[in-house]
C-alpha positions as CSV (number, residue, x, y, z in Angstrom):
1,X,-7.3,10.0,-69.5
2,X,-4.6,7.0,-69.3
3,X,-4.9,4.9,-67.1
4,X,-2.1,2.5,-67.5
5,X,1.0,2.2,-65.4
6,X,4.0,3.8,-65.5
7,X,6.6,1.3,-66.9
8,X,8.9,1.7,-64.1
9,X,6.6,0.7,-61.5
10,X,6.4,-3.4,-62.2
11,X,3.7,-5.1,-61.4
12,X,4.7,-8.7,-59.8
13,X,3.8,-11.9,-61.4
14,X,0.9,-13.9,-59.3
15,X,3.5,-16.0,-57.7
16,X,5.4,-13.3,-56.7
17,X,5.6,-12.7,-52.9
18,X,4.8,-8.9,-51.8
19,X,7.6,-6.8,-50.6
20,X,8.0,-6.8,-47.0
21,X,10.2,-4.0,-45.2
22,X,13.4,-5.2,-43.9
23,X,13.0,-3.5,-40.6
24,X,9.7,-2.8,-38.8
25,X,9.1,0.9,-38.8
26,X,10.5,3.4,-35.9
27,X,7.3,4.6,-34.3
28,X,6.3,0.3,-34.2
29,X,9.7,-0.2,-32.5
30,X,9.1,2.6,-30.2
31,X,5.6,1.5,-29.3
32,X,6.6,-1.9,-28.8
33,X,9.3,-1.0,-26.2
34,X,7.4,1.8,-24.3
35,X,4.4,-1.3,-23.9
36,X,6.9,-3.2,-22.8
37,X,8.7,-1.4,-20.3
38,X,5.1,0.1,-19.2
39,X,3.7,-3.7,-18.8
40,X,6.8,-4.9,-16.6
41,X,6.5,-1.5,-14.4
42,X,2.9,-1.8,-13.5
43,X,3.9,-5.6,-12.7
44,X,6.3,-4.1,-10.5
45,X,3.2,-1.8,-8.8
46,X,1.3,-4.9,-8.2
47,X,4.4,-7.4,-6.8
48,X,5.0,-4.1,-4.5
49,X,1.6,-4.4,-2.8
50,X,1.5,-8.4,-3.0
51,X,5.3,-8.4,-1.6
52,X,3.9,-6.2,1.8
53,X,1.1,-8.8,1.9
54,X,2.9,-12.0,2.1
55,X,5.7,-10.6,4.8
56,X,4.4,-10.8,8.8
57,X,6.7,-8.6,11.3
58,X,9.4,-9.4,12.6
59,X,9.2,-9.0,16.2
60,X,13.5,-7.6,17.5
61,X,14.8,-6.6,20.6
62,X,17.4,-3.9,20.9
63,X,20.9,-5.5,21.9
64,X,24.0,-3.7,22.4
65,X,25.4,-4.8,18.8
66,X,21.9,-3.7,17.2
67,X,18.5,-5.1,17.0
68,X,18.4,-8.4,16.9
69,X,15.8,-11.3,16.2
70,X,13.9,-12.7,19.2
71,X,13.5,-16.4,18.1
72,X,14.7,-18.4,15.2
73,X,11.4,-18.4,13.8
74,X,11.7,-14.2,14.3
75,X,15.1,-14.6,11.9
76,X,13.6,-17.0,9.4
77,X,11.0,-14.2,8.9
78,X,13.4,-11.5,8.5
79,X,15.3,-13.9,5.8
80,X,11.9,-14.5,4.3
81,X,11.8,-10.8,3.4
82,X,14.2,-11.3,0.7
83,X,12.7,-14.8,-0.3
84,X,9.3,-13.4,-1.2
85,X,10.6,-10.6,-3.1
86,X,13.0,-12.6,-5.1
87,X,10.2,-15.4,-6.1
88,X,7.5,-12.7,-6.8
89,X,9.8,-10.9,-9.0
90,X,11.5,-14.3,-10.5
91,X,8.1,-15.5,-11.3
92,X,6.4,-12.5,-12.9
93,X,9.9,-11.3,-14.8
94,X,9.5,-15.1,-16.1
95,X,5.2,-14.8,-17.0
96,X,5.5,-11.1,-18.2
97,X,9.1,-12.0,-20.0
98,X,7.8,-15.1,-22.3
99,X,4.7,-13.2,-23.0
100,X,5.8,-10.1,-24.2
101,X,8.4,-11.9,-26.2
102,X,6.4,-14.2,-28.1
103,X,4.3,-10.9,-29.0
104,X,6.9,-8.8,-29.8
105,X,10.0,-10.7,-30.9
106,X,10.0,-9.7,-34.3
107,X,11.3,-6.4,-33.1
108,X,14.8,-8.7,-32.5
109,X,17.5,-6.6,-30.1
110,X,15.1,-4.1,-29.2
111,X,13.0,-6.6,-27.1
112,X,15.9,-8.2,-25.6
113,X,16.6,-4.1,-24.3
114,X,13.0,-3.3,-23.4
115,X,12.7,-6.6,-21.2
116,X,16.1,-5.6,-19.4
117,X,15.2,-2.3,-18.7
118,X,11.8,-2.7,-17.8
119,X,12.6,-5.6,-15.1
120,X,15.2,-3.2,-13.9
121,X,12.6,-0.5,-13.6
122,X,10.1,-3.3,-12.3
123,X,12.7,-4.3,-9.4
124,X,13.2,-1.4,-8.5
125,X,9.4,-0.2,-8.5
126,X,8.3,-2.8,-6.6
127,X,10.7,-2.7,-3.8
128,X,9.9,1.6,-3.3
129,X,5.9,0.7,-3.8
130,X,6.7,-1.9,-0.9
131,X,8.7,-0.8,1.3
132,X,6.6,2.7,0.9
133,X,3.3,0.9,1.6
134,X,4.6,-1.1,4.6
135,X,6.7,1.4,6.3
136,X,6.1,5.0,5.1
137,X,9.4,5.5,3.6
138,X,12.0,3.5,2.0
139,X,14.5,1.4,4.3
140,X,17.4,1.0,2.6
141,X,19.5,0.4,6.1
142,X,17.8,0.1,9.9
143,X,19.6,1.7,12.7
144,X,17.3,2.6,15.4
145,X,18.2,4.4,18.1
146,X,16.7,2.8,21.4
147,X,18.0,1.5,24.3
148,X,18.7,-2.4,24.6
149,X,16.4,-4.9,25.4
150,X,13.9,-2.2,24.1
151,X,11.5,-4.5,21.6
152,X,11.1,-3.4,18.0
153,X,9.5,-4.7,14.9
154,X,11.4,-4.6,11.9
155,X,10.5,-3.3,8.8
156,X,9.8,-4.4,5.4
157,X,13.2,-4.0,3.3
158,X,15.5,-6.6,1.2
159,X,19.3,-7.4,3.3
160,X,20.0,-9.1,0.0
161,X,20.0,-6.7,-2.7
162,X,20.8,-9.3,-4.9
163,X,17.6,-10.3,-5.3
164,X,16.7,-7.4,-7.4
165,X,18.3,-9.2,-10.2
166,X,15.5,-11.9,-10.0
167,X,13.5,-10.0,-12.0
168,X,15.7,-9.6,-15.2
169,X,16.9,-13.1,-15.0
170,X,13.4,-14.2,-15.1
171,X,12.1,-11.4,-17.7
172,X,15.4,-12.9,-20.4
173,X,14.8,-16.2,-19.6
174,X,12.5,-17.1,-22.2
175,X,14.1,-15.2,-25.0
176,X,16.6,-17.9,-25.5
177,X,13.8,-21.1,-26.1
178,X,11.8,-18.7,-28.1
179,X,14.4,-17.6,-30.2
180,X,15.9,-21.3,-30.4
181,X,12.3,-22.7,-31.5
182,X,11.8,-19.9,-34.2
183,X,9.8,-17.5,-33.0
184,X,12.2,-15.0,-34.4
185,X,12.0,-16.1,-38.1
186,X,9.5,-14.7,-40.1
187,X,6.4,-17.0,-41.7
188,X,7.3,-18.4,-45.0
């Protein structure tokens, strides 16, 4: 039996590096963006639940424009609806965001997409999980039919819907210091 090596297949010299693939493979990729995208949605769960925590009623009374906030404190309240939301989601896209890309970055693009898509999912996820769990359904508007100077309490929904972008801008903001400091490069 021979036992010596084909001579196409060269062994490297000692100070040879080993071959690394180019790319990492497909089914790494795809692992790495469904954790992704599966880590920012069940952040999304959790700001859901700790977003219907954090907001008291907001105590209305019926007027003939629509309902309407009973004190100023009553309207800071309802405006602190959309505060909450935007600094729970702006601080856990930010957490979850430098996290995952430090772990994953040598995936390049692909993380840059599974961070986007996941705080879009995230945002989303955690305003349904909280406006389900405070009100029953999701509010998207509030028109309620009563007669004015009928008293109401308000509930949990954003008036801002800008503030669903918090979470992305907070997920991609560490991608650009990471990347800048090297994190992207391979070891040498």
């Amino acid at each position: 039996m021979n036992t010596t090596t084909p001579p196409d297949s060269a062994t490297p010299s000692p100070g040879t590096p080993p071959m690394r693939a180019s790319r990492a493979s497909v089914p790494g990729r795809a692992r790495a963006f469904l954790v992704i995208v599966a880590v920012m949605v069940v952040a999304g769960v959790v700001v859901g639940l700790v977003w219907t925590r954090l907001n008291p009623h907001v105590a209305m009374t019926m007027t003939d424009l629509g309902p309407f906030p009973n004190t100023e404190l009553e309207a800071a309240r309802q405006v602190s609806m959309d505060a909450w939301y935007a600094a729970l989601g702006a601080v856990a896209g930010l957490l979850l965001g430098a996290v995952l890309a430090t772990v994953y970055l040598r995936h390049g693009v692909l993380v840059v997409v599974a961070l986007l898509v996941g705080a879009v999912l995230a945002a989303v996820v955690a305003f349904v999980t909280g406006s389900l769990v405070a009100n029953g359904a999701v509010v998207l508007t509030w028109h309620p039919q009563a007669t004015p100077g009928s008293p109401l309490t308000a509930p949990l929904g954003l008036h801002a819907y800008g503030v669903l972008f918090s979470w992305p801008i907070g997920a991609l903001a560490p991608v650009i210091p990471l990347v800048w400091l090297g994190w992207s490069r391979d070891e040498e």
